[in-house]
N, C-alpha and C positions, 0 to 999 in steps of 0.2 A: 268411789275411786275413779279417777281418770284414765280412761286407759291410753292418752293422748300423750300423758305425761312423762318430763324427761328421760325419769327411772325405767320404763320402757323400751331406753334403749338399748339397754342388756336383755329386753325378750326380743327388739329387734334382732339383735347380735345373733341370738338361740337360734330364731329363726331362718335366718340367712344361714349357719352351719348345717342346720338339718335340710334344708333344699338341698345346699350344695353337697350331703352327702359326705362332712366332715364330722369327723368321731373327735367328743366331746367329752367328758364330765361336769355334770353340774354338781358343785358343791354349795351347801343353807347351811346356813348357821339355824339352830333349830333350838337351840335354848343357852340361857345364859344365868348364871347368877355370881352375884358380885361383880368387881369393877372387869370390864370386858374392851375389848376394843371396838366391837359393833354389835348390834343391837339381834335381838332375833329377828329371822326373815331375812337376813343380809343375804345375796348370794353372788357365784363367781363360778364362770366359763373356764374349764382350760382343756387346752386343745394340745396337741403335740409340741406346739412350737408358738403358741400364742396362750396370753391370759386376758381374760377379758372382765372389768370390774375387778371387787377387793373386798377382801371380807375383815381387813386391820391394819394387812401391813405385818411386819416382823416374823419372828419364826413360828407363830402359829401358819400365817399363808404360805410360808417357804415351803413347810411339811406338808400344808393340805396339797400344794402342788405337787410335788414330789410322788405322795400319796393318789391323787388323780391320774398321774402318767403313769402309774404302776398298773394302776387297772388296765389303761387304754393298751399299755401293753401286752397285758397279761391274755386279753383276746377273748375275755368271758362276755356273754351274751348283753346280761343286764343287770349286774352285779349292784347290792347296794351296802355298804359298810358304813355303821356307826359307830361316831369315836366321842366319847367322853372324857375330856383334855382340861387338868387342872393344870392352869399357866405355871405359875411361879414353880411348882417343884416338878413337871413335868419337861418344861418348854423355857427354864430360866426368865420367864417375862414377867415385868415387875408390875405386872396389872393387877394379879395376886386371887383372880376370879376362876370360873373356870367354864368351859365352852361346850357343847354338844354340837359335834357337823353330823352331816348324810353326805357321802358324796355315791353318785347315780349317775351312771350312764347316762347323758341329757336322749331323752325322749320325746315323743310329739306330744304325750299327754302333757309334757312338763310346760305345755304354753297355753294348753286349756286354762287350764290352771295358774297362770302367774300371778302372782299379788303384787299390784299395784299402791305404793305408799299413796297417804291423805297430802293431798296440796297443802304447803304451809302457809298461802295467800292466793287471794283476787288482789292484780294488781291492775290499775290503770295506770300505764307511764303515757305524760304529755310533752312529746320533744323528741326529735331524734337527729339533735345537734349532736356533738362529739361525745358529753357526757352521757348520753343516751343510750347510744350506740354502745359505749364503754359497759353500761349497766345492764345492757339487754345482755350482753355478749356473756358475763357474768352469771346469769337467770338461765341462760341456756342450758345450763346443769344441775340446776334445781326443779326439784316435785313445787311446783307453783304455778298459776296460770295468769300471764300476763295481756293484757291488749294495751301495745304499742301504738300511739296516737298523734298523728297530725297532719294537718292540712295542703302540707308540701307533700305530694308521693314522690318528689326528685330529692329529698333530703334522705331517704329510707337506703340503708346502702345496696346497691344494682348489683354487687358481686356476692353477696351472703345470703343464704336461706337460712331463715330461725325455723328451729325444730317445731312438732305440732305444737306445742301448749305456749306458744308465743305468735300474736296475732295484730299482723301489720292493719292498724285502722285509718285510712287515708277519708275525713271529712269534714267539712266546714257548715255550722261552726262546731269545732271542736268541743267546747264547754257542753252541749246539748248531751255528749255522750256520758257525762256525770251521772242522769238519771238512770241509766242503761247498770250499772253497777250492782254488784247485789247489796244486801246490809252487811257492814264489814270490810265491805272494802278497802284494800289499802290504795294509795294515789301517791306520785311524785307528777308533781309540776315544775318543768325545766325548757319552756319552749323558749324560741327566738326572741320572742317582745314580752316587754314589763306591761304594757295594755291587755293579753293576749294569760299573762300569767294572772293579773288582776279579775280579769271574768272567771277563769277557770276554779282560781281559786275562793272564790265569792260561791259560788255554785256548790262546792264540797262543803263549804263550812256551813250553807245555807241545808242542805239534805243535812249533815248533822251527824252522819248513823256512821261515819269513818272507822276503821280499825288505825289506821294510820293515815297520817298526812304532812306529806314534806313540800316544802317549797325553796328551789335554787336559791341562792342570794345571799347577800350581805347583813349584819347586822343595823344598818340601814335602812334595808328594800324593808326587813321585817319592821321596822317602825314606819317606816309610808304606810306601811299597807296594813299596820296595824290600825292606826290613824283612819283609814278610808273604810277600813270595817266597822269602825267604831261608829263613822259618820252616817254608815248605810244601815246602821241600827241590830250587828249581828252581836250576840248575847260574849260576853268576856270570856266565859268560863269555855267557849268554844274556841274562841281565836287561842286562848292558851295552849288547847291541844295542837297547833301546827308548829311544824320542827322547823326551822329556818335559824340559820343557815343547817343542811341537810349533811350526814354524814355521824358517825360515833366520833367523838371529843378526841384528842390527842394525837391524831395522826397529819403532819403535814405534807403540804404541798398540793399544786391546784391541778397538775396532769388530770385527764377525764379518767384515766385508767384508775390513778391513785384515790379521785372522789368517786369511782364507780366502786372502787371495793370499800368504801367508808359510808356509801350509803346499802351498799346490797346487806355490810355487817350492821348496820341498823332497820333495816328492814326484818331482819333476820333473830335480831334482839327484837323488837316487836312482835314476830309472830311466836317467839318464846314463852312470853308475859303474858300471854294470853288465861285464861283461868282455866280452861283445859289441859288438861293431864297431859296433850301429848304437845300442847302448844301450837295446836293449828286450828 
């Protein structure tokens, strides 16, 4: 588990309240069975007057809220209550499963101990033009660890810090960083030049061992450059795996915003298909 990662920022969160000396409940979803709204392990902050993370949404969190401030009121030391909550005939929610919380006084132990989710990718993104930027920005709030890559550092935007599991790579030449990758890796290539996409993307399909692999572009670019693979002797059954044009089917329009959420949702569909159980 990474401890670097997005998910993190709700032990950040913890953390900052218990320095500051702000009374807390932490609420876990600690078991579930049948249809649920989040998974075991979920958890959520709340504070007198702030909430912090979510454990569904609807009137299961309304209550566990409600429930949270009651303690912090109530002025007991370290109180822990378990509630065993079937949705539908308790809580009218049509989920129809039913939920085990703790909520607990947030504690210093409770950051020893935080469980960090499994990254749902290695990603190498190359470009940090508009659509880039659009896609990182997206990844910010995902358990995944990205290295963001390219040879301009005055293209990388000057006013934004990406959270730790996002890793600005300023070097040239870029394609060399391919090798760097573990096995599995996912890659989106979207830089400035069609020369510059062409090396990068020879290099992936040459290592071979991808989990995914997209490339910007037109229905088009993908026949050039199907063409120059073909020339430079790279096996069929490989070039087949690369996505081009990038993005999940049916959603239009070319905003970086609009192809950053069509490609993070196929990104995201890939790390799903995976043959493991939890998809990552």
């Amino acid at each position: 588990m990474n401890a670097t990662g997005p998910a993190s920022a709700l032990a950040r969160a913890a953390g900052d309240w218990l320095a500051a000396g702000r009374e807390a409940v932490l609420v876990e979803v600690t078991a579930t069975r049948g249809s649920a709204p989040r998974e075991a392990g979920t958890r959520m902050l709340v504070g007198a007057d702030q909430v912090c993370g979510t454990i569904g949404g609807g009137h299961l969190e309304w209550r566990a809220i409600a429930d949270a401030r009651q303690m912090l009121a109530s002025g007991a030391a370290a109180p822990t209550i378990d509630q065993h909550i079937a949705l539908g005939p308790s809580l009218g929610q049509c989920c129809g499963g039913t939920v085990d919380l703790r909520l607990e006084r947030l504690q210093p132990h409770h950051l020893q101990a935080w469980p960090m989710p499994d990254e749902r990718f290695f990603l190498q993104l190359y470009g940090a033009g508009h659509v880039g930027r659009a896609i990182v920005a997206l990844l910010a709030g995902l358990p995944c660890r990205v290295q963001w890559i390219d040879e301009r550092e005055s293209e990388f935007p000057p006013d934004r810090a990406e959270p730790p599991h996002i890793e600005r790579v300023c070097v040239e030449p870029v394609q060399a960083e391919v090798d760097v990758a573990p096995p599995g890796a996912f890659y989106l290539v979207l830089t400035h030049s069609h020369d510059l996409d062409l090396a990068i993307a020879e290099a992936i399909l040459r290592r071979g061992d991808f989990g995914f692999f997209g490339l910007i572009g037109s229905a088009t670019k993908r026949a050039r450059f199907i063409h120059r693979f073909q020339q430079r002797g790279i096996a069929a059954d490989t070039i087949a795996r690369m996505s081009c044009p990038i993005g999940v089917p049916g959603i239009g329009g070319k905003e970086p915003e609009v192809l950053g959420v069509a490609v993070v949702a196929q990104l995201l569909q890939a790390a799903s298909a995976r043959p493991s159980s939890t998809g990552r």
